[in-house]
C-alpha positions, 0 to 999 in steps of 0.5 A, a space after each residue: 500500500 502507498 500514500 502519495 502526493 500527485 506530481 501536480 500538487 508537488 508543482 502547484 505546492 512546492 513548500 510542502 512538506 509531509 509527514 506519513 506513519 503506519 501502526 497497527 495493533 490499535 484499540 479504543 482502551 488506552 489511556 491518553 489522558 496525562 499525554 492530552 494534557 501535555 499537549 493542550 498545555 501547549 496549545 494554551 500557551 501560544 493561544 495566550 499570546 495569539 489567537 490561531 489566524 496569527 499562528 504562522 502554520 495557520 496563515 500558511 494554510 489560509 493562503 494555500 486555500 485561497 490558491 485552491 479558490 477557496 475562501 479562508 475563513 469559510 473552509 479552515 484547515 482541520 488544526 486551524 478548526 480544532 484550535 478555534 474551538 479549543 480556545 472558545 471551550 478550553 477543551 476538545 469533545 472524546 471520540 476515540 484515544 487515537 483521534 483525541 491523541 492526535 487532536 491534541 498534537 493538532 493543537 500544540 503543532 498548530 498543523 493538520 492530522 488525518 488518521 485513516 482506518 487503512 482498512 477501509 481504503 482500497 489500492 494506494 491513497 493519492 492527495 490530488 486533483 478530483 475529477 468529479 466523479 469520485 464519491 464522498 461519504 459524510 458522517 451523517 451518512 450522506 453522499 456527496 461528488 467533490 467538485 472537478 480539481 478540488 483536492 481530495 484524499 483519493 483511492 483506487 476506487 474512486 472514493 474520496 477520504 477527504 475533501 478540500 485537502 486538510 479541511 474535511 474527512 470522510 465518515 467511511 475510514 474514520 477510525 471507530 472502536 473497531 480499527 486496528 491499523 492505521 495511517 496517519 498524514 500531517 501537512 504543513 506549508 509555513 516556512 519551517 515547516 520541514 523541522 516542525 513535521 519531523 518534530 511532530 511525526 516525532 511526537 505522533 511515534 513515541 505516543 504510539 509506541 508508548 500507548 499501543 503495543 505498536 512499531 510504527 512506521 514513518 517517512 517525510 515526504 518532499 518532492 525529492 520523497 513523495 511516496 510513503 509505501 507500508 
């Protein structure tokens, strides 16, 4: 199985920088409380000194948005969504251990997290240009078709794991109790980007290990790089 970015996201984003892990052996019993707290105590501290727009990971995202056509403060990125309701309610709602760890990762990076149960994928999973006939399934269960060139998480059957890059992703791969191997992607596009996915990868692999009897695999992706193969 490989994750990857097509060459024409490479192109139109070449200050892209990714990161990609694979863990299995995942389950909905551990305890992440003590490591959430950690990381919202980051996510506290820089929100003390600024709201989220004026966080650099976060402007870079915004001017990514707008390139795509897309108007900033109506599709934010997912770090930028969950840092905006985490400073209105000093808290994040519980879904399952693995989502509410990387949540708070989210947070204190200021950069957005995708977890993929990788069962629920088909083929390889490509960041790239839709055509507009691929299907996208809502948490409300609802199906919907991105529109042509939209950015989507797509798989080799045509079905969209995520819409609008790192805004929204599907109901059909979340991770639920029953997941046991998943993929993880982060993406950045501020200028330190490279040091601060590596850092944050980092993160993502000591919290697996320490909390789920897993190895994770990982890779950062640059144009040089751009295939994660697990």
């Amino acid at each position: 199985m490989q994750f990857s970015h097509s060459d024409a996201m490479w192109q139109a984003f070449p200050e892209l920088r990714a990161g990609a892990l694979h863990a299995g052996g995942i389950d909905a019993d551990a305890d992440v409380e003590a490591a959430i707290a950690s990381f919202n105590a980051i996510a506290e501290a820089r929100l003390a000194k600024a709201q989220e727009g004026e966080f650099p990971e976060i402007q870079a995202w915004r001017r990514g948005f707008s390139r795509m056509g897309l108007k900033p403060t109506q599709y934010r990125c997912a770090s930028e969504a969950l840092l905006r309701r985490f400073r209105q309610e000093h808290a994040l709602p519980r879904l399952h251990p693995l989502i509410d760890l990387c949540n708070a990762i989210s947070l204190a990076f200021a950069i957005p997290i995708a977890v993929f149960d990788i069962e629920k994928i088909a083929g390889d999973l490509e960041v790239r240009r839709a055509k507009g006939d691929e299907t996208y399934l809502t948490f409300a269960g609802e199906i919907e078709h991105p529109e042509a060139n939209e950015v989507i998480f797509a798989d080799d059957e045509h079905r969209a794991h995520a819409r609008r890059w790192t805004n929204r992703q599907s109901g059909l791969s979340a991770v639920r109790e029953t997941t046991r191997s998943v993929l993880i992607v982060a993406e950045a596009l501020h200028a330190s980007a490279g040091d601060d996915i590596a850092r944050l990868v980092e993160a993502v692999a000591d919290a697996l290990a320490r909390h789920w009897p897993a190895t994770p695999k990982t890779a950062m992706l640059t144009p040089v790089s751009p295939r994660f193969e697990f």
